[in-house]
N, C-alpha and C positions, 0 to 999 in steps of 0.2 A: 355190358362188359366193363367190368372194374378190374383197374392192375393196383394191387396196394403193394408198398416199398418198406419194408420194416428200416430201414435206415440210408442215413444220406450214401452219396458212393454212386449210385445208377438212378439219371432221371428216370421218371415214371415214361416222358413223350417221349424216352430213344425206346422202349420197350414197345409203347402201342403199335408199332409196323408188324411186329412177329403174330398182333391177334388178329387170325383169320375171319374170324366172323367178329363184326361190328355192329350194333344198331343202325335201323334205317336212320337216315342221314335226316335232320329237325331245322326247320327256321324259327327262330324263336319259342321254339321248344314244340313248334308241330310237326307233324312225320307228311312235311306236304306232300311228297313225289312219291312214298308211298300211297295217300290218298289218291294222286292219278292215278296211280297203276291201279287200285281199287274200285275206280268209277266203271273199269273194261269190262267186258263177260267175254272169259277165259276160253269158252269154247269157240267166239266168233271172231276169224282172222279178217276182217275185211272194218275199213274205217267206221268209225274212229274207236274202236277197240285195240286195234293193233299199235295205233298211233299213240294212245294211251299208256299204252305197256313199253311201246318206247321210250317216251317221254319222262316215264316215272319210277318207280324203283320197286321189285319185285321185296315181298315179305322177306324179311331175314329169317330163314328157319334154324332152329338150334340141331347142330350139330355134333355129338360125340364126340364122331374123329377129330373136327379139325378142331374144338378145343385140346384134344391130347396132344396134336400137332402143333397149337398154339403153344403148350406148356413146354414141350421139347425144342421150337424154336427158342424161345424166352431163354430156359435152362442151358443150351449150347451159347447163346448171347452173352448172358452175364460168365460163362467159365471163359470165354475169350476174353473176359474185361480182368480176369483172373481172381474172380471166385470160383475155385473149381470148385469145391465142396457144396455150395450152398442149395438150397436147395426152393424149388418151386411147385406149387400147388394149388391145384383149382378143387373150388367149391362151389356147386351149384343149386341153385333154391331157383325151386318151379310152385308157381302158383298161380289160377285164372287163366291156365294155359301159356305162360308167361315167363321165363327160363332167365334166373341173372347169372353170370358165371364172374366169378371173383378172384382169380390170377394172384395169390398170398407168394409173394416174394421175399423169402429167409436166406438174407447177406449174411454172410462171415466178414471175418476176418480180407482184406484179398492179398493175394500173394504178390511178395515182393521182389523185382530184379535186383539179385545180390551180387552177381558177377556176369561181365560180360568181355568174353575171349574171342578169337577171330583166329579162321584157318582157310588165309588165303593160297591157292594154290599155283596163282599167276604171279613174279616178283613186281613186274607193270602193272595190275591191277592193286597190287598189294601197298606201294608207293603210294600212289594214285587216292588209295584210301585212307591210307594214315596222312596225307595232307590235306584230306577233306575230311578228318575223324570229328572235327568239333561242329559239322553239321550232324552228325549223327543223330537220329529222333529219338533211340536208345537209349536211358537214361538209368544208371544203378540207383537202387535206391526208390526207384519210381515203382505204382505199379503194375503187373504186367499187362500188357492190352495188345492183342491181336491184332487191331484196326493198326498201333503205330508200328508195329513190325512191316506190315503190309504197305503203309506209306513209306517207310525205311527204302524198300524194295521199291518202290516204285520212283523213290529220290535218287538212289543212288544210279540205278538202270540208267536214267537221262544225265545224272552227271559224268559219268560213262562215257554215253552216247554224244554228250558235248565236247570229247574230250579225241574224240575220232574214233573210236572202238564204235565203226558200223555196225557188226554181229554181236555184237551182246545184245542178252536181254536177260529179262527178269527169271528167266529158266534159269540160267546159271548161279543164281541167289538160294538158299536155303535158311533157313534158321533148325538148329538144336536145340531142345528144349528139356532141361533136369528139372523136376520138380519134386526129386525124391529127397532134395537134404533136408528136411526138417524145419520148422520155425519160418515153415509158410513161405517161403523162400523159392527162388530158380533162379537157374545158371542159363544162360542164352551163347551157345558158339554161333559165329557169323560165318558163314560157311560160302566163300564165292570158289565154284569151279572153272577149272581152265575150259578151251572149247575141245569139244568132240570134233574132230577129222575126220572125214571120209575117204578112202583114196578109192582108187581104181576098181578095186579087188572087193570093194565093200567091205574093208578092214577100216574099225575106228581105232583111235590114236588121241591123246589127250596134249594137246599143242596150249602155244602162249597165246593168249586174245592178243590181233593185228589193231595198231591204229590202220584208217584207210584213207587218202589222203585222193580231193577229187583233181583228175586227170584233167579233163574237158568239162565243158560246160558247151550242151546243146541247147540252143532256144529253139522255137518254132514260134516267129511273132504271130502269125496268122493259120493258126492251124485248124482246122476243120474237118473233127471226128468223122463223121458220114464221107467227105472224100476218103480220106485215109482206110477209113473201112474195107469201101466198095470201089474205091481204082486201086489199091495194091501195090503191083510193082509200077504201075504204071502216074500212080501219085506222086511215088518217091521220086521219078526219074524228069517230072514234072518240077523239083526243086531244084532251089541255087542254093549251093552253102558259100557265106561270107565271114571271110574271119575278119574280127575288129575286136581292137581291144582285149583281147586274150580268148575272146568269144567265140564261139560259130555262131551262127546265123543261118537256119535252114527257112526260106523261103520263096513263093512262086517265085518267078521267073523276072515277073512285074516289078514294081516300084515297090516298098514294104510300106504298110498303112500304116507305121509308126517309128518314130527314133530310136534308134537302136539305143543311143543315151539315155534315155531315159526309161529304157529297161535299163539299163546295169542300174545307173542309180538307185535303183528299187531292189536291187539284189544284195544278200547278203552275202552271196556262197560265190568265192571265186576260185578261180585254178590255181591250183598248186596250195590251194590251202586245206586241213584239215575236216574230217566231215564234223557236221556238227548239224543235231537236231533241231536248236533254237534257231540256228540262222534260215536252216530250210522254214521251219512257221512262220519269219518272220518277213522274210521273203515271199510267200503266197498271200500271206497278210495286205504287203505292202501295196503287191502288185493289184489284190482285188480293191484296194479303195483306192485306185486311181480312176475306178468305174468306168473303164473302156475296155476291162475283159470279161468273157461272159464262164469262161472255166478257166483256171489254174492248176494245171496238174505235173506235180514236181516230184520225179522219183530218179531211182539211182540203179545202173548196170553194174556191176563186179566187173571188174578186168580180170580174167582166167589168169592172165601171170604176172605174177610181182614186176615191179619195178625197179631194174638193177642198177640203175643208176643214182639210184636214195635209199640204198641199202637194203634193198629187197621189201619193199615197203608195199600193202595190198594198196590199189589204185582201183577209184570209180568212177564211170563218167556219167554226169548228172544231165537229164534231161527236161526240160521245161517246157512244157506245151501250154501255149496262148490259144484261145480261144475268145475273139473280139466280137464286143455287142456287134450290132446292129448302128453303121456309124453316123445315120443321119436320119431322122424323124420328123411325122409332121401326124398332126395329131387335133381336135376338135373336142375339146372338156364340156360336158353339162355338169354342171355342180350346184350343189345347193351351198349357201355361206350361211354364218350363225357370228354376228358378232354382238357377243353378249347379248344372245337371245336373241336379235332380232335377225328373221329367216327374210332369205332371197333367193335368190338363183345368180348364175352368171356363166356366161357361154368366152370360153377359150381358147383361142387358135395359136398351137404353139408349134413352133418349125425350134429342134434341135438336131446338134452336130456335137458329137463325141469324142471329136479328134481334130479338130477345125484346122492346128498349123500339124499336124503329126507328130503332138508333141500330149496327149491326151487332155487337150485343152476342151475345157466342155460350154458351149455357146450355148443359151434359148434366146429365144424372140418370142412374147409372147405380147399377145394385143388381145384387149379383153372389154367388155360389155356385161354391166352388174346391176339388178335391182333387187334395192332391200327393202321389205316395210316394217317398218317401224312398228313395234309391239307397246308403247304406251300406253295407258288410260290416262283420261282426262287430258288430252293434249291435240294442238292443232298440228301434230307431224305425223304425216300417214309415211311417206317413202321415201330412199333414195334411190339416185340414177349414177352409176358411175361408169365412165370409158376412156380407158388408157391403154399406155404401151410400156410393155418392159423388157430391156435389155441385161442378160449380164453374160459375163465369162470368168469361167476362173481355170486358173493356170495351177500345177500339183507342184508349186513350188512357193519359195519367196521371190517376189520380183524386186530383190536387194541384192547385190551383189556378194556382199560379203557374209550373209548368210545363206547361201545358196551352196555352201561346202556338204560332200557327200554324207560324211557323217551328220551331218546336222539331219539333211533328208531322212535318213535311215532312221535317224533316233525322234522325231519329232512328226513325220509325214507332214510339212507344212502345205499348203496351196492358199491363194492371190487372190481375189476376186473383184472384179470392176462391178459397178450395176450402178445402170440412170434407166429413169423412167417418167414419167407425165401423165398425171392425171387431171380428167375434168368429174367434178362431182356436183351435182344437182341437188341441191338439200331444200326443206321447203320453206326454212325459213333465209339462206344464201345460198350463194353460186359461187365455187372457188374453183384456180386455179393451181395444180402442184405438182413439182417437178424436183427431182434430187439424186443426186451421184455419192455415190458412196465408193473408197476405195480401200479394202481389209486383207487382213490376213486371220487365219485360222491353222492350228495347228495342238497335233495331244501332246497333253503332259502325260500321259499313262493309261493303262485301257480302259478307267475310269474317269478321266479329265478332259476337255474338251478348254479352250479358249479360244477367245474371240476377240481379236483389235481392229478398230473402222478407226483408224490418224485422219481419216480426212472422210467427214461428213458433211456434205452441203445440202438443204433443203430450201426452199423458196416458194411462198405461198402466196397466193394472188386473190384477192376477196376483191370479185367481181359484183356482186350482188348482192345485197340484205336487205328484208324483211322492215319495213320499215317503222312497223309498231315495235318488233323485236331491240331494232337498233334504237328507237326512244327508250326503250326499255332497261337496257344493259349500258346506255349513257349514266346510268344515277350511281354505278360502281365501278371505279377506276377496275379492279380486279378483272369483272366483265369485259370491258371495254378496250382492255387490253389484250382478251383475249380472242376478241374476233377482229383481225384487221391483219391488211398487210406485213409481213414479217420473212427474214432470212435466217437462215440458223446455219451456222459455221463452227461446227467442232467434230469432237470425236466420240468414240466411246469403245468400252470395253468390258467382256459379257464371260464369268465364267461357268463350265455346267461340271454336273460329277454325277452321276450315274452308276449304283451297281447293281441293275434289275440285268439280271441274265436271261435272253431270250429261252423260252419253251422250259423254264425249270421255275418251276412256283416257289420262291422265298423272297421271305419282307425283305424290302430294298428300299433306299433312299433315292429323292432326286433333288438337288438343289441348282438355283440357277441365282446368279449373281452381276447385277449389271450397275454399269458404274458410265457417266458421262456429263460431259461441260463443252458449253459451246460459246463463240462470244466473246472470249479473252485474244483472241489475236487482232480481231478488226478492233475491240478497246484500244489493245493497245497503238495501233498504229493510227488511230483516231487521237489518241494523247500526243504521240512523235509528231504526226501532223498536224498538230493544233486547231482541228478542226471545231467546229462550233456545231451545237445540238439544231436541228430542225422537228419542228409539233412537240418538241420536248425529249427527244431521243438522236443519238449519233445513228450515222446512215452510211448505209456499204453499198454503192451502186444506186444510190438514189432511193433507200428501201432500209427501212429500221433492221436493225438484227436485235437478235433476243441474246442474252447476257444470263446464266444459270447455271446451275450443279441440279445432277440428280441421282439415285442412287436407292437399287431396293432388291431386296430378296425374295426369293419364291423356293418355298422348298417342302416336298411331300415324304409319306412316311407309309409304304404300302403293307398293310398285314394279309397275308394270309390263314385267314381262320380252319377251315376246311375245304374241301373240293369245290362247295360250293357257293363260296362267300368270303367275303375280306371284308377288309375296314380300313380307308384310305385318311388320313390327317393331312391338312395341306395348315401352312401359315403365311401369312406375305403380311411384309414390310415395307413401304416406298416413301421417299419423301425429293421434293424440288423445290431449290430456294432460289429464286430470282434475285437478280441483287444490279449494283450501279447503273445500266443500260435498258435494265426492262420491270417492269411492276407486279408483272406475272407471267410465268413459264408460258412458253406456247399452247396453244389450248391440244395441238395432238400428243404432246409429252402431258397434260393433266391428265391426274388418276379419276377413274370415276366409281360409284358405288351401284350395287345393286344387280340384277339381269341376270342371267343364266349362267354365268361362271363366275357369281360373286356369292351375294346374299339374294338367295331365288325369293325370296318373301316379299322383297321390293322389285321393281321393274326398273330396267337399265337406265340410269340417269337420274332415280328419283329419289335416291338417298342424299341426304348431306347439303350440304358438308356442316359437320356440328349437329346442334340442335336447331339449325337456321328453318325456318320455316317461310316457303317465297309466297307471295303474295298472292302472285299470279301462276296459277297453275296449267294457263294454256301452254307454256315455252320450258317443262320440265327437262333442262339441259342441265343439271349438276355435274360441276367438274371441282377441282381443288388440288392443292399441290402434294398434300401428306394425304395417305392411306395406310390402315393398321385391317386386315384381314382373318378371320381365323375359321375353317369347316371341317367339319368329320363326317365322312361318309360310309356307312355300312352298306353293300352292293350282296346281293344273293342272287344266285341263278334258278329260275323258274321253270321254266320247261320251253321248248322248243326254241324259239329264239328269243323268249322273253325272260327279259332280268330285273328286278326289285330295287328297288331305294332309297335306304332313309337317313337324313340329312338334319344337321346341326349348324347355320351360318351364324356369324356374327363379328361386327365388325364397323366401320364408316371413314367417310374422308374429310379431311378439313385444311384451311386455307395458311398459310405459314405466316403471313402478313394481317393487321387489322382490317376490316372491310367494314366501314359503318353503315355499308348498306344491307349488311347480309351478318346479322346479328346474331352471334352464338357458334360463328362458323371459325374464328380460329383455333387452332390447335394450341390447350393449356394444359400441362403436365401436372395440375392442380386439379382438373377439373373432364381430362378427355377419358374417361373411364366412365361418367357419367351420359356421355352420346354414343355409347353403343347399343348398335341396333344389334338383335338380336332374333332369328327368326328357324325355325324349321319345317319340317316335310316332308313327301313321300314323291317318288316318281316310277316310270317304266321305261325301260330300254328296248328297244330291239333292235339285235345286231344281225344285221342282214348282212354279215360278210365285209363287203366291202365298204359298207357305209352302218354308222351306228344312230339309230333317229332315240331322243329323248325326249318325253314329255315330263317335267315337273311340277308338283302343285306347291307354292311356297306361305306356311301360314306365319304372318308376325307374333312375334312372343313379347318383345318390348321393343317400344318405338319412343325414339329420340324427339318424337315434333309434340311428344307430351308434356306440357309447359308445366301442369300442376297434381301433384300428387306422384302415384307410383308411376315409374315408365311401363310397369309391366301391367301389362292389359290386360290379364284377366285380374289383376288386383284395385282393376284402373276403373273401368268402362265392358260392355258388352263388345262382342266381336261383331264388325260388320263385314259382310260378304265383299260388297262392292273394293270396299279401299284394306281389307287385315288378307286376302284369300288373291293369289296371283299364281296365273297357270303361266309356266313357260312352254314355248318346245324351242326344240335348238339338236344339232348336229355333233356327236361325239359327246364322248363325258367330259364333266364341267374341271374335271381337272385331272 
């Protein structure tokens, strides 16, 4: 099916939805899910013929009708865009049993909005719209188009409706449409009608659209559909109503499971004020991301008779029904982990409370037990063992006083969160100790924005145990050596995200995230006030170096949607950490590292970099470094049943910010770091079993940076060899 466009005016892709019949759907230009469906025999329902023909996509047979249909869709299409004249036509060439149909689209001229009048017949609606006239989507001059009449009508309806005119709607909106003056031309009257009356008698009457202003406001903090259902009158009479606050308050009898404060403050709709459409969305918004109600359901009663003490004003009273999770949990996880490739398991026991002071304060405790093995070649690290305990709670506020004013809530939903925790981890080459408090807020800039501030981050690391060929090993480079030993880290950090993938609506969407952090400067400085003096070469907080650094990096993707059954994801990252007065090298769990299953799959986790450095020893391949430049494109196609396709472009490496004369080629020169990228691609398989996505990928190097002479790129270099150019990952979720 081919759409040709004789001229600009109408993209070709707003046109392809009106063609009814399509080609079978191609990966890389084969009809694969066609060929499932092929493999079946048609007459036999029973596995795997049926399963077959599920799976895959039945022939496209050429149709008559619904090409004529296609062509009348198309042709009503473009006279809404206001070519009414032009005209559309299919041609079809059959050969080898093989039918192409050609969709010849002949654009005129299109016609143009020459005049635009209005005949309101409300004088309040009428006001109302010549002070919002310069939103109008209506444009003389412009031209004509259906679609922004239609938005027109759907703008103004909700400006309306924000303005208290509860009964209006887009019924009472019309457009006029002259297209007889000549010179391609139309005239558009805006036509809003008064409301239709009903009285008694079933006589209509054409009256002035009422603002309606709400009366009451009913909550129901604890309300529970299935009682209300099935007790009746006997539910109701089971309630207390409390007024507070201007509020009612309809619930049992009992203690209420939550603050009544902190409902309002989540409210935008108060008595005695105006109705307004925004504030009611904004209000169930607010209320569901406090995550202690399980339904929100906000609608509005009519008062049969005005209100004659506000001038006869129509009155409604709103009613709010709460519907609370489940306010306390305990729960047992099997999980598998995948950090950068390497697979484990870990068993978790987490007791949660949704409401802990009745203020929708959300507590876990979780305590946890973790083994990972280590996916390496050539190296003596088969596993790790990790068991700790984690604390946090957060509060749906600021725990600042003077940001804690209601508008601030309403307009930013901010929330608190404490979290410490302790870990012991068993590595094979040390044994450490870690434990860290964190104290943040978070809060949206816009339904796209997302920020994050930790003012006060504490970590504290304890290296009980090391490897003692390792620790001779990593004595020969300050860099190393700095990076495996006792350390405190004191500061903060701040993380912003932006997101606009709209759940269940397939369009390309970005996501970026942006973290920014330094730790270090406050123990500096009160180490300077107090004139303390350096011990092993470093100032000391508690008897225990702190680390002294900035760090700061990007992550940001770009999803395409190709067709139903394929995209192409682009991701980039940026990061860099510079140590500086107090420390020689960033802490080794702030180092970037390269390679593994959510970097460059061609190399395995750890074994890239940093530079062109090549280590000597390849029993202890632990690569870490301060700067990393990332860059993959991934193409993702849907295969049949639960299996999905993917082919991958990595490239990228990490290097050290600092000289390291023992690890030669590995810092970062702007002269020269365009020359250490590795460079690798691939294919893998997905399966999404629901609730968990398992991923196998095979990653082959294309150019490899530890190539001293000659080209980096390997096949202009050297033969491939299976053992060390050929790496299978598996790992958990997609790599990005």
């Amino acid at each position: 099916m081919h759409v040709i466009v004789n001229k600009e005016g109408i993209k070709k892709a707003d046109l392809m939805p009106f063609v009814k019949q399509k080609p079978n759907k191609r990966i890389f230009g084969v009809k694969f899910h066609l060929g499932l469906y092929n493999l079946s025999n048609l007459n036999k329902q029973k596995w795997p013929h049926s399963w077959l023909r599920e799976i895959g996509e039945e022939p496209m047979i050429f149709d008559p009708y619904a090409t004529a249909k296609s062509r009348e869709q198309i042709q009503s299409y473009i006279a809404s865009k206001g070519y009414f004249d032009s005209q559309v036509m299919e041609t079809i060439e059959t050969a080898n049993r093989k039918s192409k149909v050609y969709y010849n689209v002949d654009l005129k001229t299109p016609y143009i909005v020459r005049n635009l009048s209005y005949e309101i017949e409300d004088s309040t609606i009428r006001n109302l719209f010549y002070r919002d006239s310069f939103n109008c989507m209506i444009e003389r001059g412009k031209p004509y188009d259906v679609n922004i009449l239609q938005a027109e009508l759907s703008r103004f309806e909700r400006h309306v409706k924000e303005d208290g005119f509860y009964s209006f709607s887009g019924d009472h909106i019309n457009f006029k449409i002259d297209s007889t003056l000549g010179k391609r031309e139309v005239n558009i009257v805006y036509n809003i009608k008064k409301f239709q009356k009903v009285d008694a008698n079933n006589r209509i009457s054409l009256v002035p659209h009422s603002r309606y202003q709400v009366r009451n406001v009913y909550i129901y903090p604890d309300f529970v559909p299935k009682d209300a259902l099935e007790g009746g009158e006997a539910y109701r009479q089971s309630l207390d109503t409390t007024f507070y606050e201007g509020y009612y308050f309809i619930s049992p009898k009992n203690k209420p499971e939550i603050k009544y404060n902190l409902i309002i403050q989540s409210l935008y709709i108060k008595p005695g004020s105006l109705y307004n459409l925004t504030r009611t969305e904004q209000s169930q918004s607010h209320l569901l991301s406090l995550k202690t109600f399980r339904l929100v359901n906000i609608y509005y009663n009519e008062v049969p008779l005005p209100n004659v003490k506000d001038g006869g004003r129509m009155t409604l009273d709103c009613n709010i029904q709460l519907t609370l999770l489940s306010q306390q949990s305990f729960k047992v996880e099997l999980e598998g982990t995948n950090s950068a490739g390497n697979l484990g398991g870990a068993v978790n026991l987490i007791y949660s409370h949704k409401n802990l002071f009745h203020g929708a304060e959300l507590f876990n405790l979780k305590l946890k037990g973790a083994y990972e093995a280590l996916s390496q070649k050539n190296t003596k690290l088969r596993s790790t063992q990790e068991y700790g305990v984690e604390t946090s709670l957060r509060f749906p506020k600021f725990l600042v006083p003077f940001l804690n004013k209601e508008k601030f809530i309403k307009d930013y939903n901010p929330s608190t969160t404490l979290l410490a925790a302790y870990d012991w981890q068993n590595m094979p080459f040390y044994n450490r100790a870690m434990a860290n408090a964190t104290f943040g807020y978070t809060w949206n800039g816009n339904p796209f924005t997302t920020h994050i501030v930790n003012p006060i981050q504490a970590n504290w690391v304890d290296l009980k145990s090391i490897d003692t060929a390792f620790y001779r090993r990593i004595q020969s480079s300050s860099y190393l050596a700095y990076s495996y030993r006792d350390i405190m880290i004191i500061g903060g950090n701040y993380s912003y995200i932006f997101s606009n993938q709209k759940i269940q609506k397939k369009k390309d969407y970005w996501f970026v995230r942006i973290n920014a952090e330094a730790a270090g400067n406050l123990p500096a400085v009160a180490s300077k006030i107090l004139g303390r003096n350096k011990t092993a070469g470093s100032y000391q907080l508690l008897g225990q170096p702190f680390a002294q650094y900035v760090r700061a990096d990007i992550d940001f993707r770009y999803n395409v949607i190709v067709n139903d059954v394929s995209s192409i994801v682009y991701r980039g990252f940026v990061g860099a950490g510079i140590p500086y007065w107090n420390s020689k090298a960033i802490p080794f769990e702030k180092q970037y590292f390269g390679g593994g299953a959510n970097g460059i799959r061609a190399w395995q986790v750890r074994s890239l970099g940093p530079g062109s450095y090549v280590p000597e020893d390849k029993d202890f391949l632990n690569q870490t470094a301060d700067i990393k430049i990332e860059a993959n494109a991934e193409y993702r196609f849907n295969l049949f049943w639960i299996l999905e396709g993917a082919l991958f472009l990595d490239a990228g490496n990490i290097w050290s910010y600092n000289k390291d004369s023992t690890r030669p080629g590995a810092q970062f020169k702007f002269n020269k770091f365009y020359n250490d990228i590795a460079v690798g691609t691939g294919t893998g398989f997905r399966f999404d079993f629901g609730f968990v996505l398992m991923r196998a990928d095979m990653g082959i190097k294309l150019r490899d940076p530890w190539i001293a002479e000659g080209s980096k790129w390997i096949m202009a270099n050297r033969a491939y060899n299976f053992k060390n150019d050929f790496t299978i990952v598996v790992a958990i979720g997609y790599p990005f």
